[in-house]
C-alpha positions as CSV (number, residue, x, y, z in Angstrom):
1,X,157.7,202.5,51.5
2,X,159.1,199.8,53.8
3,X,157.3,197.7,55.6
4,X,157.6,198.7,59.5
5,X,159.8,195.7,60.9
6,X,159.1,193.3,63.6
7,X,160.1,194.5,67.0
8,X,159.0,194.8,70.7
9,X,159.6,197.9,72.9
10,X,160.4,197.2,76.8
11,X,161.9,199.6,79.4
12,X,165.8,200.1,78.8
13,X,168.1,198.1,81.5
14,X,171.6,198.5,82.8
15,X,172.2,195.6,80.6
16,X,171.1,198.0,77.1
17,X,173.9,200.4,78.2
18,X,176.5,199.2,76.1
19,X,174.8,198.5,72.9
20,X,172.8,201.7,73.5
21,X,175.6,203.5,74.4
22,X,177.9,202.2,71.2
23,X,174.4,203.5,69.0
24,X,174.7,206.5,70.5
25,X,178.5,207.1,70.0
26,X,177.4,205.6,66.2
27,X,174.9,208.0,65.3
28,X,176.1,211.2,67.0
29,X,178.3,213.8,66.8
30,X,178.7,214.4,70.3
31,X,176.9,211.5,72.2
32,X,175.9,210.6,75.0
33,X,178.3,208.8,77.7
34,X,177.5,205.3,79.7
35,X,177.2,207.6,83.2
36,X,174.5,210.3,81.4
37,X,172.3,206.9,80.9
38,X,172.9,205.0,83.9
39,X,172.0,208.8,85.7
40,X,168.4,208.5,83.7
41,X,167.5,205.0,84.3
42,X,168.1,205.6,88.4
43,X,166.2,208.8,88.3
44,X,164.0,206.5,86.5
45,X,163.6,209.0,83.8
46,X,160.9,207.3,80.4
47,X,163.6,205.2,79.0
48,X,162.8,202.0,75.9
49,X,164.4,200.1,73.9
50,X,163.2,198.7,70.8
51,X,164.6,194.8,70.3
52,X,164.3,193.0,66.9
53,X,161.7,190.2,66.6
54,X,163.5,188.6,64.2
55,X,164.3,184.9,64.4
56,X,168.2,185.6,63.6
57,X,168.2,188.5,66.3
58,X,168.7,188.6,69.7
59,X,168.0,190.8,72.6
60,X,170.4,193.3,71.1
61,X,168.4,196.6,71.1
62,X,167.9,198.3,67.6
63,X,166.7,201.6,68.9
64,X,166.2,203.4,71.9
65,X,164.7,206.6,73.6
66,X,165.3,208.7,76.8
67,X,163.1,211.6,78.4
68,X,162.3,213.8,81.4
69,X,159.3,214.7,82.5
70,X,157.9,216.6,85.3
71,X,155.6,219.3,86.3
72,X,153.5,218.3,83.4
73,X,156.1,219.0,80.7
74,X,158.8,216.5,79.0
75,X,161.8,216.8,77.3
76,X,162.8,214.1,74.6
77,X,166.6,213.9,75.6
78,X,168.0,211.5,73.0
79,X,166.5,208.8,70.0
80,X,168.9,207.0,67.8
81,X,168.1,203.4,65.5
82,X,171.1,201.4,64.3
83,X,172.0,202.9,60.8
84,X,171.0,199.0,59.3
85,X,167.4,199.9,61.0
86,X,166.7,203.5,60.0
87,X,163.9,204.5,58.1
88,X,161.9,201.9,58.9
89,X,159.6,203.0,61.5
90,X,161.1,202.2,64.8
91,X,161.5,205.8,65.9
92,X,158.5,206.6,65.0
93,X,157.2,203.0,67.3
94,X,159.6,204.7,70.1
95,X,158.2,207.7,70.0
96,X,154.0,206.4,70.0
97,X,155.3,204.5,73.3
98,X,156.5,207.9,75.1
99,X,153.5,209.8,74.0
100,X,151.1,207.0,75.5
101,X,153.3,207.0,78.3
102,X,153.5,210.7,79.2
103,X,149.7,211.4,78.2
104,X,148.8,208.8,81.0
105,X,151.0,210.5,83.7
106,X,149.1,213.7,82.3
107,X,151.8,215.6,80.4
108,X,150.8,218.2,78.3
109,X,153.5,219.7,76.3
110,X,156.9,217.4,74.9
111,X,159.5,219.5,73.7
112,X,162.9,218.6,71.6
113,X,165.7,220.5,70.5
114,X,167.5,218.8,67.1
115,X,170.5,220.2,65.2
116,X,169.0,222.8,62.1
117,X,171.6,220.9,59.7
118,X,169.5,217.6,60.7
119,X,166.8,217.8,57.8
120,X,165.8,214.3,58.4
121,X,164.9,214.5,61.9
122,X,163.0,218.0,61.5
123,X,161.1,216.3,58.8
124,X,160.0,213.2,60.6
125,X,159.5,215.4,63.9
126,X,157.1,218.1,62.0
127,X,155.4,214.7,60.6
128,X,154.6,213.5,64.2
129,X,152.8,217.0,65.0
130,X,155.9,218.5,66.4
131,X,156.0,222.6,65.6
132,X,158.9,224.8,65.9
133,X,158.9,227.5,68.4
134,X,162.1,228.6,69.2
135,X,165.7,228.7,68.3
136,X,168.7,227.7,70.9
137,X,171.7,229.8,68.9
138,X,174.8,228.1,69.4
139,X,173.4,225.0,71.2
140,X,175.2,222.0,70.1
141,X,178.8,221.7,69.7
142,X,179.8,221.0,66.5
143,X,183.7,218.7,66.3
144,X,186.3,219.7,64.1
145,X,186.4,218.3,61.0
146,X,189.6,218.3,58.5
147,X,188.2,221.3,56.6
148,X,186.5,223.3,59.7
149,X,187.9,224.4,63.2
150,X,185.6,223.1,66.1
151,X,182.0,225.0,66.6
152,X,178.9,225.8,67.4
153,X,175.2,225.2,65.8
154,X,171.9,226.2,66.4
155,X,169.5,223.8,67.8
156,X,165.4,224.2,67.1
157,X,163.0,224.1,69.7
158,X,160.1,222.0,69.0
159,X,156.8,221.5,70.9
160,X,154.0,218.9,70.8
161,X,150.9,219.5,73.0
162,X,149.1,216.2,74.2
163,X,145.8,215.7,73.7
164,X,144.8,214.1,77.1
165,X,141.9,211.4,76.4
């Protein structure tokens, strides 16, 4: 197992949007644009960035997450970690910052949808006590590829309740 690397979390800025926005457009199929983040960070949706301690790095975010939250539910909207980073335990850092976050504004359920072909994701989602409890058919839009036309694929619902303490 690898170690967890050195990094700090801190709120995500207008200045993140490009690097976060190029992740995005990295690490997704059909990604987020700059205007769907700039919208969250003046509705002042949870929003983080996860920058690289390392002495050869600079403030050039690694990772990064967005939710939504009210009426004592939230919605994790998007996570993505440079492909160089994956693996390594940075989501997993994103994710324990939202939960502390959201438990101290008293939210008690955080749901997700994630692409059923995305076995990695479902894995390290059931790992961080998220269950499945529904299924979105035809949710996410799947790009044509040389050997398939443009379509459609389900997306899972999954829920975590928050302990409050």
């Amino acid at each position: 197992m690898e170690s967890t690397p050195a990094v700090r979390l801190r709120p995500m800025q207008v200045d993140d949007l490009d690097t976060v926005v190029a992740l995005e457009t990295q690490l997704f199929e059909t990604p987020w644009d700059r205007l769907r983040f700039r919208r969250s960070l003046e509705r002042q949706q949870p929003a983080w960035v996860a920058l690289s301690n390392a002495p050869q790095q600079d403030e050039t975010p690694v990772g990064y997450l967005v939710a939504s939250s009210g009426a004592g539910v939230a919605d994790l909207l998007t996570i993505g970690v440079s492909p160089q980073c994956q693996r390594s335990g940075i989501a997993a850092q994103l994710l324990a910052q939202l939960l502390t976050q959201l438990q101290s504004q008293q939210v008690q359920e955080l749901f997700l949808e994630v692409r059923a072909s995305n076995e990695a994701a479902i894995g390290f989602y059931r790992a961080k006590g998220f269950e499945q409890v529904g299924v979105r058919r035809n949710y996410y839009r799947r790009p044509a590829t040389p050997d398939e036309a443009e379509g459609r694929e389900d997306g899972l619902l999954f829920k975590r309740e928050l302990t409050q303490s």
